[in-house]
C-alpha positions as CSV (number, residue, x, y, z in Angstrom):
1,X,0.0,0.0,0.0
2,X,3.0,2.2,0.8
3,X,4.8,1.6,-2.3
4,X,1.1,2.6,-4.4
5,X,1.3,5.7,-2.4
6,X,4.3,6.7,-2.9
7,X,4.0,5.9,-6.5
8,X,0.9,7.9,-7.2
9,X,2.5,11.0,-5.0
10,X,5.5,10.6,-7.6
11,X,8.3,10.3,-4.4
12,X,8.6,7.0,-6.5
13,X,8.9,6.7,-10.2
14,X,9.0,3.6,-13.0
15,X,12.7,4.4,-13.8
16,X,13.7,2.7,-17.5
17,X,17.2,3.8,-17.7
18,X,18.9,7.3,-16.6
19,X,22.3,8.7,-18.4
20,X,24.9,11.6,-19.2
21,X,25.3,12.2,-22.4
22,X,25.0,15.1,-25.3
23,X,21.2,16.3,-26.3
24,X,20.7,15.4,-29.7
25,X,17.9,17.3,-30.9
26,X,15.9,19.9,-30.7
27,X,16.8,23.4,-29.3
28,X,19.3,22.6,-26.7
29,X,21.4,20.2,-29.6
30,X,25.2,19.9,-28.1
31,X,24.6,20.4,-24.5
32,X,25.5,18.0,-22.4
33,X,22.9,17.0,-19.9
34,X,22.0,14.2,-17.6
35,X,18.3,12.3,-18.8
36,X,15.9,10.5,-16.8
37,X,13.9,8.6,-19.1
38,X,10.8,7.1,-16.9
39,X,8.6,3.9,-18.0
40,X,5.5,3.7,-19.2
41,X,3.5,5.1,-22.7
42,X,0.3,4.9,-23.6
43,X,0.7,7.2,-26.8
44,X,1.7,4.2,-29.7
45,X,3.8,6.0,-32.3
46,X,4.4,2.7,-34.5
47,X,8.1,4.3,-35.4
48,X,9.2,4.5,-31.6
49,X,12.6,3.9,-31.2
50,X,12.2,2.8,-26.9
51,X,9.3,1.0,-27.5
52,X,10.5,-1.2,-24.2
53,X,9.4,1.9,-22.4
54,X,5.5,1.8,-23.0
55,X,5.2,-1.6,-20.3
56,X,4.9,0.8,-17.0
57,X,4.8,-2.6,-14.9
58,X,8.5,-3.9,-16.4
59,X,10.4,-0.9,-14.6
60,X,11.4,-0.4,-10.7
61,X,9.6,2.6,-9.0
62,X,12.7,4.1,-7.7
63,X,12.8,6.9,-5.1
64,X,13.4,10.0,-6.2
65,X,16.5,10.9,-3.8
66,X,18.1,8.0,-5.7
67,X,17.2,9.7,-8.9
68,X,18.5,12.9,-8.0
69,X,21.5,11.2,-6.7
70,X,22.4,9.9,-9.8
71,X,22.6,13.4,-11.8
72,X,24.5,14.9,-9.0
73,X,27.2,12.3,-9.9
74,X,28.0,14.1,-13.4
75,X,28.9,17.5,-13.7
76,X,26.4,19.5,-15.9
77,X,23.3,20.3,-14.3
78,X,21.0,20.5,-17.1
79,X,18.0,17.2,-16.5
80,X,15.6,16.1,-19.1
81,X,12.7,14.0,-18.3
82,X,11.9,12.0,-21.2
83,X,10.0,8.5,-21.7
84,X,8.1,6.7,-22.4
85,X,5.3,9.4,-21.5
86,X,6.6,11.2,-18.8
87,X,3.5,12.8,-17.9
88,X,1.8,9.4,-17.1
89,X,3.3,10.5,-13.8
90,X,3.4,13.3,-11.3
91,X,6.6,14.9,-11.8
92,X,6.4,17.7,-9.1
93,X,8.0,16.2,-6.3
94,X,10.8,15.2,-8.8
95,X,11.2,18.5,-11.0
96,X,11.4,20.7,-6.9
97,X,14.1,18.3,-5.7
98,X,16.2,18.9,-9.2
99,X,15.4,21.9,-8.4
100,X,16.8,22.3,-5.0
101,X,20.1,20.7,-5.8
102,X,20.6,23.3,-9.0
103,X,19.2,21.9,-12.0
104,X,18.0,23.4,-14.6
105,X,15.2,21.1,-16.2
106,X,13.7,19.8,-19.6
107,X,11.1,17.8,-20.1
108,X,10.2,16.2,-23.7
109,X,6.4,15.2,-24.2
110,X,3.7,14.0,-26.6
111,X,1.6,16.4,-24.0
112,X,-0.7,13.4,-23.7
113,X,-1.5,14.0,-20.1
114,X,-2.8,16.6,-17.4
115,X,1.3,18.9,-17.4
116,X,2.8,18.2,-13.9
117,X,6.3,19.1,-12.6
118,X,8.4,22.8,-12.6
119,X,10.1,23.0,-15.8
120,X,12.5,25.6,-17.3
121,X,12.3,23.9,-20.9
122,X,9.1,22.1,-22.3
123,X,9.6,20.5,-25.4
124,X,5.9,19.6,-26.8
125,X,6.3,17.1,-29.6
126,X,2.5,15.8,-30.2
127,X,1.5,12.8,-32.0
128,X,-1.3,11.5,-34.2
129,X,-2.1,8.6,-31.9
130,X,-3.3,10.6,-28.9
131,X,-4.2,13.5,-28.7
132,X,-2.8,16.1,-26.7
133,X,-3.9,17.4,-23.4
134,X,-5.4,21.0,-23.8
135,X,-3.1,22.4,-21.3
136,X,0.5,21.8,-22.6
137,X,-0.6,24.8,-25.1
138,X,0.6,27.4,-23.2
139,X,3.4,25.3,-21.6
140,X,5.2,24.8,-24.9
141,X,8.6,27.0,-25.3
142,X,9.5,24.2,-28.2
143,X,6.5,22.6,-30.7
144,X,9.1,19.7,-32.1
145,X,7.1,17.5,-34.6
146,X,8.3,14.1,-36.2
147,X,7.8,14.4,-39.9
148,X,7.4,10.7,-41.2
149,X,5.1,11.3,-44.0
150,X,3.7,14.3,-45.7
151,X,0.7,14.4,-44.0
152,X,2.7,15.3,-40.7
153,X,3.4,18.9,-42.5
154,X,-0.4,19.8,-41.9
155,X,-0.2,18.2,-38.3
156,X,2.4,20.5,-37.6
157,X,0.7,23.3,-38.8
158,X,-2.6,22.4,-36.5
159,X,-0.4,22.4,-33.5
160,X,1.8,25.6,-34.7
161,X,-1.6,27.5,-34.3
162,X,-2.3,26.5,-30.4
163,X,1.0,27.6,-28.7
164,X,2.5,31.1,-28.6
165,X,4.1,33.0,-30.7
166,X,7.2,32.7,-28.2
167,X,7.6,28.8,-28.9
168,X,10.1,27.7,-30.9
169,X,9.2,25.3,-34.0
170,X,11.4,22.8,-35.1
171,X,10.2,20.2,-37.7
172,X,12.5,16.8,-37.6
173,X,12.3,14.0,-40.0
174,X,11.8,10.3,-38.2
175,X,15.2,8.9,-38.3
176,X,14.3,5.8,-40.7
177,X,12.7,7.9,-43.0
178,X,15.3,10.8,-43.4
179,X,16.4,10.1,-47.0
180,X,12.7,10.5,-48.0
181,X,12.0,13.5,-45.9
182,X,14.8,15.5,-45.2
183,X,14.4,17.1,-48.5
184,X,10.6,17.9,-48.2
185,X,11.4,19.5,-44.8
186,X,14.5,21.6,-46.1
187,X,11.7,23.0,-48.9
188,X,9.0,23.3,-46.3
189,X,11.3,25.7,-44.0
190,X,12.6,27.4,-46.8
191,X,8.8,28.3,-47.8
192,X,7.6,28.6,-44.5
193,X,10.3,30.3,-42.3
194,X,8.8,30.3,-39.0
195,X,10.2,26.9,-38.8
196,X,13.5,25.5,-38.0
197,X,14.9,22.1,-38.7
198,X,15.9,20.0,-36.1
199,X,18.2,16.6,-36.6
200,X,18.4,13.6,-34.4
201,X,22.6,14.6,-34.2
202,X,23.1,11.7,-31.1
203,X,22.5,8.8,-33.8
204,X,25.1,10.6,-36.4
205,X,27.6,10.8,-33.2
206,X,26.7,7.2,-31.9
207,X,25.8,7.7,-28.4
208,X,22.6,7.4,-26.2
């Protein structure tokens, strides 16, 4: 009964896998930072590339202090909470104790789910198979859509309309369909300049 508690309260969290390593994408590309990617998705995107993430059951609810711990090992102190769907789960009690030791903290999203947590970074990247809650709107300093088929250019567009003016838009081509892609979303910016191009640069570098 504890342990439910705890879970639901988020001082415990389904933990998949937590690293250090570079951000490859989106608008913090090239900074190192320490992510915390937690179990658990609900969303589908048949292109995932952690689909072991979506079983919330298969990962150990690990307390928070442990979680914390862990980035305090490394040196930069920029966290991003990633999944999975990280917003399955209540990340306030997490996002104030990176908070307290220093952090400054990302969180990357389909938006799927009621926003949680203190963040200084929300990277909104919405899919087709769920739709998104109607409060990561305003949240959104970064509208990052996957382009995998042309189709995605109109998404992208619907979504461009419901956040601010102040969010940054970044269109990315899914990594296995790049060398279709790339080119469409080169002449898309190029036409449509309120968006930028981001690149998935960890997989060109080879690391996590």
């Amino acid at each position: 009964m504890e342990e439910t508690t705890a879970a639901t309260q988020g001082l415990k969290l389904p933990l998949m896998e937590a690293f250090y390593t570079i951000q490859g994408e989106g608008k913090f590309t090239g900074h190192p930072a320490y992510f915390i990617r937690l179990g658990g998705c609900d969303v589908g995107c048949v292109w995932c590339d952690v689909k072991d993430s979506w079983d919330l059951d298969r990962w150990p609810a690990v307390d928070i202090a442990d979680i914390v711990a862990g980035a305090l090992t490394h040196p930069a102190r920029l966290a991003v909470i990633t999944g999975g769907e990280p917003l399955m789960h209540d990340l306030g009690p997490l996002t104030r104790m990176l908070k307290e030791n220093g952090f400054q903290i990302n969180i990357e999203t389909s938006g799927a789910h009621r926003f949680t947590g203190e963040f200084d970074w929300v990277c909104f990247s919405p899919k087709k198979f769920k739709e998104p809650h109607p409060d990561i709107y305003d949240k959104a300093n970064e509208l990052k859509v996957v382009v995998y088929n042309k189709s995605d250019f109109q998404f992208a567009e619907e979504h461009a309309a419901r956040v601010s003016d102040r969010c940054v838009k970044l269109l990315q081509p899914e990594w296995s369909k790049s060398g279709v892609m790339l080119e469409k979303i080169i002449t898309y910016a190029k036409n449509h300049p309120t968006w930028q191009i981001s690149l998935q640069t960890h997989k060109f570098m080879n690391i996590p």
